[in-house]
LUMFI-108228 format. One record per residue (C-alpha): residue in three letters; x, y, z. Coordinates in nm, 2 decimals. Layout:
N
R   aa      px      py      pz
R  Ala       X       Y       Z
...
end
This chain:
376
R   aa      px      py      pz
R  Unk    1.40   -9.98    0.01
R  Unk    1.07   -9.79   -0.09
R  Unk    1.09   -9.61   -0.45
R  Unk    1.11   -9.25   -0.41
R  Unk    0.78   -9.10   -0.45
R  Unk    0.65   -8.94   -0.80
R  Unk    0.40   -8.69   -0.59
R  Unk    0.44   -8.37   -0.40
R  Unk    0.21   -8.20   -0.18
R  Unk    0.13   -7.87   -0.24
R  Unk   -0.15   -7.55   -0.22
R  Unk   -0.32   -7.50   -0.51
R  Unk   -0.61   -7.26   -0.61
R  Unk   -0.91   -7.41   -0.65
R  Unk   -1.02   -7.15   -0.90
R  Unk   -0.94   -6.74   -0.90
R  Unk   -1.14   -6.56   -0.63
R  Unk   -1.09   -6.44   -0.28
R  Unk   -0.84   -6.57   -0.05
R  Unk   -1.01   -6.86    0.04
R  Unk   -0.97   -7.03   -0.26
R  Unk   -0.66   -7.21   -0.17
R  Unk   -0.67   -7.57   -0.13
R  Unk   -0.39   -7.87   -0.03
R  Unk   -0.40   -8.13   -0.34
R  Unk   -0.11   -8.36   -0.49
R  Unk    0.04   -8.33   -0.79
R  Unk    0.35   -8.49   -1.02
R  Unk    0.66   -8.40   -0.87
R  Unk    0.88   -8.27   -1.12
R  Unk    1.24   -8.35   -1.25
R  Unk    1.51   -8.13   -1.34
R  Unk    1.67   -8.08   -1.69
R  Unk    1.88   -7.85   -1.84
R  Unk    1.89   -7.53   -1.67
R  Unk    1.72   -7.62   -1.39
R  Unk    1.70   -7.69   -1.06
R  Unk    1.48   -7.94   -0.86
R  Unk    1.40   -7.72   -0.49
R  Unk    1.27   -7.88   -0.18
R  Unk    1.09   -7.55   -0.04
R  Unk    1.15   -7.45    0.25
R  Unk    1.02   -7.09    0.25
R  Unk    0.84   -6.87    0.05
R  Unk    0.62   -6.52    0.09
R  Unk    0.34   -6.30   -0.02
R  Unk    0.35   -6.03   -0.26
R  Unk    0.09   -5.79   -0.41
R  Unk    0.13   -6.00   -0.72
R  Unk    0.02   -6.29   -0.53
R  Unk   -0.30   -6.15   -0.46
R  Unk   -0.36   -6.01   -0.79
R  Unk   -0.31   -6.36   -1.00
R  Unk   -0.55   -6.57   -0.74
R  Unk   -0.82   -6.30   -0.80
R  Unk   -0.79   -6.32   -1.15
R  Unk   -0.72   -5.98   -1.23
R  Unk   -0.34   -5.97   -1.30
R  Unk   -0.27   -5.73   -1.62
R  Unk    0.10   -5.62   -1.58
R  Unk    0.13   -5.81   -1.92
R  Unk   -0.09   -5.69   -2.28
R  Unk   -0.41   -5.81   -2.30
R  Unk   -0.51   -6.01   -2.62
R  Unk   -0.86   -5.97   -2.83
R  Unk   -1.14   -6.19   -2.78
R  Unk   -1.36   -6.21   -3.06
R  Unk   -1.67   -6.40   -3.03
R  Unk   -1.80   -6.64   -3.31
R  Unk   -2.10   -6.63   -3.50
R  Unk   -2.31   -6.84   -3.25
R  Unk   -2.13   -6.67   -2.96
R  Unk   -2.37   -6.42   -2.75
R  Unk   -2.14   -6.27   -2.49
R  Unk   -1.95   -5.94   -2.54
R  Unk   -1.64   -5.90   -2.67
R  Unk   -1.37   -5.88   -2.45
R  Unk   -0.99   -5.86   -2.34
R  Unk   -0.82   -6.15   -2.21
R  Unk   -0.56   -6.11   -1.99
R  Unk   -0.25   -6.26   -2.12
R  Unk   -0.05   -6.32   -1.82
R  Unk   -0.35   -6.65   -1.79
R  Unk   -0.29   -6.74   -2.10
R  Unk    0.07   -6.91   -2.02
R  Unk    0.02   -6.95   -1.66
R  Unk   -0.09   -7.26   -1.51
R  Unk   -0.46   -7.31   -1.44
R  Unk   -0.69   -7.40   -1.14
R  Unk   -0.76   -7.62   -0.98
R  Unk   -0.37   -7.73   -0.98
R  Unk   -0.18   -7.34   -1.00
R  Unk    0.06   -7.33   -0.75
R  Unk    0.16   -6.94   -0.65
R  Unk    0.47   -6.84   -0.46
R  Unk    0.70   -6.63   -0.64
R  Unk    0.99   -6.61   -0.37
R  Unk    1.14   -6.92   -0.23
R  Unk    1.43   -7.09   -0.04
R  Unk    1.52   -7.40   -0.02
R  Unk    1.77   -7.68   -0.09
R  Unk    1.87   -7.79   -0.43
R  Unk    1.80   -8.18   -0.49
R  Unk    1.84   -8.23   -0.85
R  Unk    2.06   -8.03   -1.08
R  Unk    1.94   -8.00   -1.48
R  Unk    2.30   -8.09   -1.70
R  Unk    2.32   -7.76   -1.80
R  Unk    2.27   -7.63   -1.44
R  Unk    2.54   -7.87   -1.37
R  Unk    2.80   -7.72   -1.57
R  Unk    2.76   -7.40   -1.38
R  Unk    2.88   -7.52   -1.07
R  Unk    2.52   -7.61   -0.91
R  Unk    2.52   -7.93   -0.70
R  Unk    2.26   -8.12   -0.47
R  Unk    2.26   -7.99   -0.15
R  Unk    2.29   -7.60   -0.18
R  Unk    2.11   -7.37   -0.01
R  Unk    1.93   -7.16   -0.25
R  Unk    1.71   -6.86   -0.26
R  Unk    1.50   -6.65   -0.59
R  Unk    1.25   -6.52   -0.79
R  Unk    1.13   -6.79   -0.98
R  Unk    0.91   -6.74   -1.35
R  Unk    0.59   -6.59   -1.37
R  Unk    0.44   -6.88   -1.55
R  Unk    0.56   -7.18   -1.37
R  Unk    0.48   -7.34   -1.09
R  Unk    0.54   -7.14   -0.75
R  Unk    0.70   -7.21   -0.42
R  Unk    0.36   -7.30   -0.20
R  Unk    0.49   -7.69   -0.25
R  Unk    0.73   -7.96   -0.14
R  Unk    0.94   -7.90   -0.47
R  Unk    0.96   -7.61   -0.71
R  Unk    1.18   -7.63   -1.04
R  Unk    1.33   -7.29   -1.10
R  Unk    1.60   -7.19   -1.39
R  Unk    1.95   -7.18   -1.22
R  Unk    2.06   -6.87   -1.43
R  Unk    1.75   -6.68   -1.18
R  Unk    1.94   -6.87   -0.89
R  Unk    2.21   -6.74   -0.60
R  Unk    2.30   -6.94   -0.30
R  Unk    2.11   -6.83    0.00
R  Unk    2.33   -6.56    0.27
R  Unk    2.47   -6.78    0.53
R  Unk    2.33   -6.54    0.80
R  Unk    1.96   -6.56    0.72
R  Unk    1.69   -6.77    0.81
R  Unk    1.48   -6.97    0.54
R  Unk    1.21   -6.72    0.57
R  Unk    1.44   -6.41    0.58
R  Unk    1.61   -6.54    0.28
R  Unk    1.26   -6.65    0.11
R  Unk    1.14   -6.27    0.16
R  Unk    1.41   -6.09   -0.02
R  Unk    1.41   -6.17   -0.38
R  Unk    1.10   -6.01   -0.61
R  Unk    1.12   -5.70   -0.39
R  Unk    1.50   -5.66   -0.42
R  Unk    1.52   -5.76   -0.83
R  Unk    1.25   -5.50   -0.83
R  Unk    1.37   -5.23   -0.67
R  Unk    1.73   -5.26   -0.85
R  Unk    1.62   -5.31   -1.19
R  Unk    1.36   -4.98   -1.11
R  Unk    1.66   -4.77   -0.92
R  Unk    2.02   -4.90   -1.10
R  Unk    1.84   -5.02   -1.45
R  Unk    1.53   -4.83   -1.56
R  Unk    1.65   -4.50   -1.37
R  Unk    1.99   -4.53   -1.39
R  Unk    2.08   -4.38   -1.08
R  Unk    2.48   -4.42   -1.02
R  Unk    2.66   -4.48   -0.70
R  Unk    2.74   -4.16   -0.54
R  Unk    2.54   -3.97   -0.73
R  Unk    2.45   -3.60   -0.60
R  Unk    2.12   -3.67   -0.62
R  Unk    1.75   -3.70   -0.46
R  Unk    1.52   -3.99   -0.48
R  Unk    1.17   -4.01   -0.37
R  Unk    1.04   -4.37   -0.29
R  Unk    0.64   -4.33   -0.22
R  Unk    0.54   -4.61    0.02
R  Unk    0.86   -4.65    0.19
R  Unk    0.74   -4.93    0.43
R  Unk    0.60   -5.16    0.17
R  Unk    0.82   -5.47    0.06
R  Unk    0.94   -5.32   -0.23
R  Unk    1.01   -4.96   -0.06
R  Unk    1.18   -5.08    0.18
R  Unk    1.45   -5.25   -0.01
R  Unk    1.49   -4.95   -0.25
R  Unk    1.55   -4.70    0.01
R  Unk    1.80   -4.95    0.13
R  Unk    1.97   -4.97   -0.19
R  Unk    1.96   -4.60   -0.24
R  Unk    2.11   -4.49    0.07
R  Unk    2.34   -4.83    0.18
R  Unk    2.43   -4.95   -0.19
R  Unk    2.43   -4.61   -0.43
R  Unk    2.53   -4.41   -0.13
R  Unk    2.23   -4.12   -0.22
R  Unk    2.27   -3.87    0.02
R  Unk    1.88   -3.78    0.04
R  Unk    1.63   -4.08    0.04
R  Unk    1.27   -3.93    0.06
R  Unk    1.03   -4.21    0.19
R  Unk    0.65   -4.17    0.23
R  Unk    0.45   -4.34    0.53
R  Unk    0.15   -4.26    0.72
R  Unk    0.19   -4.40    1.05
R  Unk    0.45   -4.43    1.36
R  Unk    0.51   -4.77    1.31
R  Unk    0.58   -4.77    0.92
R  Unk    0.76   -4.38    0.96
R  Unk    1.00   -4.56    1.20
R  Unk    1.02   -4.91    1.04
R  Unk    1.14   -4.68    0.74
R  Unk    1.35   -4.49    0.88
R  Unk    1.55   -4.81    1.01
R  Unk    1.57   -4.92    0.65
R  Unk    1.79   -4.61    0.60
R  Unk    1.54   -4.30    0.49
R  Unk    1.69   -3.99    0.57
R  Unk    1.31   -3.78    0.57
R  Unk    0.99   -3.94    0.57
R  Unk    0.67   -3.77    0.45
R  Unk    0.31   -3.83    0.51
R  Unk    0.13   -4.02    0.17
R  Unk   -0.19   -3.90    0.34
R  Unk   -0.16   -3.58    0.28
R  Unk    0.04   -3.36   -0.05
R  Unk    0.34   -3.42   -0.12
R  Unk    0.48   -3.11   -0.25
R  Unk    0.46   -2.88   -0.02
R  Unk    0.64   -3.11    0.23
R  Unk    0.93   -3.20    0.03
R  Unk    0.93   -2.80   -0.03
R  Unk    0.95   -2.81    0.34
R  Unk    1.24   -3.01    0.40
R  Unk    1.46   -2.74    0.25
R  Unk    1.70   -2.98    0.13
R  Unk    2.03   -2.95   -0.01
R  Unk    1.96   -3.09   -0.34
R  Unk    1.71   -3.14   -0.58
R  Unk    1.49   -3.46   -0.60
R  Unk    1.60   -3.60   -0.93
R  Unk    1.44   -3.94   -0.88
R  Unk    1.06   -4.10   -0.77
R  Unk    0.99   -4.42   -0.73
R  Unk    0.62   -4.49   -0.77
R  Unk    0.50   -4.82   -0.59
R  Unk    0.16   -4.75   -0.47
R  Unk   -0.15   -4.66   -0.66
R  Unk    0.08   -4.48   -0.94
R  Unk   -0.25   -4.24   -1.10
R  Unk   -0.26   -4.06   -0.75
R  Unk    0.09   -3.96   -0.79
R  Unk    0.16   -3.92   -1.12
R  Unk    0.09   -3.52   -1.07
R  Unk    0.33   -3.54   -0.75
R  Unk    0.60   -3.63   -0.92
R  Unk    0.61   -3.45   -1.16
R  Unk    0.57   -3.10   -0.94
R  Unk    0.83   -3.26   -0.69
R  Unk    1.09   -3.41   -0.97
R  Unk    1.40   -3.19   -1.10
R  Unk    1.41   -3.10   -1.45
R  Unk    1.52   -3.39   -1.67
R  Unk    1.48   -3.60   -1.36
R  Unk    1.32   -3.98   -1.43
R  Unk    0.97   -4.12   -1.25
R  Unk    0.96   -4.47   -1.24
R  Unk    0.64   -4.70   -1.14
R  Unk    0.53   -5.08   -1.07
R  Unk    0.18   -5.03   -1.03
R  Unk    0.00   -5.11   -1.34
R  Unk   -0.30   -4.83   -1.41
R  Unk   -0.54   -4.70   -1.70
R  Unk   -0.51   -4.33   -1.56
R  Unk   -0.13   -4.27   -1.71
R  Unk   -0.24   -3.89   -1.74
R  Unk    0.06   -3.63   -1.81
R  Unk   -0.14   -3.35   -1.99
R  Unk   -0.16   -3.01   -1.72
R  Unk    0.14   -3.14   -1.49
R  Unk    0.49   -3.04   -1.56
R  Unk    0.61   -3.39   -1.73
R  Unk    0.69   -3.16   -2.06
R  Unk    0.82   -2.84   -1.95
R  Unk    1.06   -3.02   -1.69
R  Unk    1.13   -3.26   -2.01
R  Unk    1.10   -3.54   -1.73
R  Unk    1.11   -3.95   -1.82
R  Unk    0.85   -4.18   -1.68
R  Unk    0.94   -4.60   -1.73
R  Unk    0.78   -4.90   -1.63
R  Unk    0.99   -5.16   -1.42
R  Unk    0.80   -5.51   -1.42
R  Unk    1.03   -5.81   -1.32
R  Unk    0.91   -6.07   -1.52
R  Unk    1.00   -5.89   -1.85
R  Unk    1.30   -6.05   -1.86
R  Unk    1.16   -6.45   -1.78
R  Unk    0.86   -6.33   -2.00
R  Unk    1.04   -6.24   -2.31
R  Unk    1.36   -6.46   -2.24
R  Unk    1.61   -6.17   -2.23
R  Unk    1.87   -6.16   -2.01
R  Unk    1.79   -6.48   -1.79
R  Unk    2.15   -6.44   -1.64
R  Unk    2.07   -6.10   -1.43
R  Unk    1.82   -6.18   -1.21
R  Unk    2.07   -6.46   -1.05
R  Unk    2.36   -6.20   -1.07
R  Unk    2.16   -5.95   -0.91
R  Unk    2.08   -6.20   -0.61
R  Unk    2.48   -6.33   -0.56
R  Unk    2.57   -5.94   -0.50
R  Unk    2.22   -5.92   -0.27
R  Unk    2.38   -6.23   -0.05
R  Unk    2.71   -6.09   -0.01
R  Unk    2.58   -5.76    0.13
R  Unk    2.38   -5.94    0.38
R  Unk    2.66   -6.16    0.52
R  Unk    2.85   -5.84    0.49
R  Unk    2.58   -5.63    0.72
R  Unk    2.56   -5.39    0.49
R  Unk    2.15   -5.48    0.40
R  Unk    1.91   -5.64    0.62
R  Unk    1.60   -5.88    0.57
R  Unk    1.23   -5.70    0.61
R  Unk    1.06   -5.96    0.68
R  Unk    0.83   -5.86    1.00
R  Unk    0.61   -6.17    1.03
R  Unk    0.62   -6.56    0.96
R  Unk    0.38   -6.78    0.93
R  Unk    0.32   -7.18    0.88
R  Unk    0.32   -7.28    0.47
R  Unk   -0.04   -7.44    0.52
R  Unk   -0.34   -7.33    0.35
R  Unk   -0.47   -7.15    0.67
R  Unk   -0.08   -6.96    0.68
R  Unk   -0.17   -6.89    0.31
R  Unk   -0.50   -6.73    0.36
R  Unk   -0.41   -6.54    0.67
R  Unk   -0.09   -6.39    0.49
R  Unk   -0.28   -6.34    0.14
R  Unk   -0.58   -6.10    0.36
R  Unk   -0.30   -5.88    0.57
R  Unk   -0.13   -5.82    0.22
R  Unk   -0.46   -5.68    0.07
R  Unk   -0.54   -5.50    0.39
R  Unk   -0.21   -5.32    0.37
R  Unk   -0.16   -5.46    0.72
R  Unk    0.20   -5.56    0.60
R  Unk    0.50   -5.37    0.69
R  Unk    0.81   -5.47    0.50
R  Unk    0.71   -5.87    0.42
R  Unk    0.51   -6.21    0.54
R  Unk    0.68   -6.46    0.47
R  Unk    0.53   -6.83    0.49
R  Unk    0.79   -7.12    0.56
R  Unk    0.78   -7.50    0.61
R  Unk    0.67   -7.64    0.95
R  Unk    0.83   -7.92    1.12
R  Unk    0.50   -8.04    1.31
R  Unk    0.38   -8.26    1.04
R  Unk    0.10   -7.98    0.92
R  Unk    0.27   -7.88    0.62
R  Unk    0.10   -7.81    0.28
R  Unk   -0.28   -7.94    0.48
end
């Protein structure tokens, strides 16, 4: 019998750029210890984020000095610190979804319960290794067994966009089931929209879920996800939610598009001692003139690699996912994935250009071919 093999395919960036920098390479396959889990991929998808860390220009985390030497010339600088930790071209692998099956188990992953052969899905570190390869080891505590009644690529689609949207809805805002309450989502057909207004209005049970959209595809697409209204993002915002005459008060805005433009919004639209939350990283966070004092109205961040970043509560991310699976086998939440493609570097490239064209509604995923084409 042959030895097992030591290498993996995979697609790599070449260096940070446009989306063509992606390449297929091979690199060590990896073995799992301790917490983790050894994942043959069989999925994954494309986020904003995705975009953001192969053009080099990701800054959700602080930026550190740069401070040239004596013989140095070039201008000082920020370095973003996200690429300090994170792997480096020509070998970093993106992909921060994924589903797959489990075929090694770290020892203490083991003692959890976590055996080769389960069907897995998550949202794995920000400064690891992605999913874009045969094998991906992620940290079993980020981990939940993927729902029964998804495909790979449904399952693969789910995870940043739904950790994201609870964390910024049930965490950061601290909206509670039931609640008597409003809650704007701006860009209700984006991946991360359209999970939130399904959590508001399926999971918390809100009985007025604001959504923004521009077109009749993404109006309808989020209305299906559970909106109740649906406003136009093209044109103010205040004056139609004044419009709706509805029966309470917004109390809540979820920011997760292009967070300076609304900043001003929000605050006109949000009830007094309401909270504004936001995803979108910006240098415009500009409060002075709006009503963010006089309402006496909160603004937080939510950014779901805090948690993996600063190694605080590991645990949640995987607790958040179990609860995710059981409302999907239960019918209660769907999948928004709208489009699949082939996990090669052409399926890579074309996803990576509709995501920064905004031609995406709900998610592309990318998932593992069984034509013999996969990772080339």
């Amino acid at each position: 019998m042959a030895a097992p093999s030591q290498t993996m395919r995979a697609i790599a960036l070449s260096r940070h750029g446009d989306a063509t920098v992606f390449h297929s390479t091979t690199l060590p396959k990896p073995t799992a210890s301790g917490h983790d889990l050894l994942v043959r991929v069989h999925a994954t998808s494309v986020n904003p984020v995705d975009t953001k860390v192969r053009a080099g220009t990701y800054d959700d985390y602080q930026t550190t000095a740069y401070t040239p030497g004596p013989d140095d010339k070039t201008p000082q600088k920020n370095a973003l610190a996200y690429f300090d930790r994170a792997p480096k071209p020509p070998n970093h692998v993106l992909g921060f979804d994924g589903a797959g099956v489990v075929d090694e188990v770290g020892d203490e992953a083991a003692k959890k319960g976590w055996r080769v052969g389960d069907d897995v899905f998550y949202s794995s570190s920000p400064v690891r290794q992605g999913a874009n390869a045969q094998w991906q080891l992620v940290d079993a505590r980020s981990v939940a067994r993927k729902p029964r009644s998804l495909s790979w690529a449904q399952a693969a689609a789910l995870p940043l966009t739904w950790i994201t949207a609870w964390e910024a809805l049930v965490e950061r805002m601290g909206i509670a089931e039931g609640e008597e309450a409003g809650v704007l989502i701006v860009n209700g057909a984006g991946g991360v929209g359209s999970v939130a207004t399904q959590i508001a209005r399926r999971i918390l049970r809100l009985p007025v879920v604001v959504t923004t959209a521009s077109r009749p595809e993404t109006t309808e697409f989020s209305r299906s996800m559970g909106a109740s209204h649906v406003i136009n993002h093209r044109e103010p915002l205040p004056p139609q939610v004044e419009a709706l005459a509805l029966p309470m008060p917004i109390k809540y805005v979820f920011i997760t598009y292009r967070t300076e433009q609304y900043m001003d919004a929000a605050a006109a639209i949000c009830a007094p001692f309401g909270k504004v939350c936001s995803i979108v990283q910006t240098k415009e966070l500009n409060m002075y003139g709006a009503q963010w004092m006089a309402k006496c109205l909160t603004f937080v961040w939510e950014l779901l690699g805090t948690k993996p970043w600063y190694g605080v509560d590991v645990e949640s991310h995987g607790e958040i996912l179990r609860r995710l699976a059981s409302w999907v086998d239960e019918g209660r939440i769907v999948s928004h994935l709208r489009e699949t493609m082939p996990l090669t570097v052409d399926g890579i490239v074309r996803a990576h250009q509709a995501v920064e064209a905004s031609r995406v509604v709900g998610k592309v995923g990318l998932e593992v071919q069984e034509d013999g084409g996969v990772f080339m």
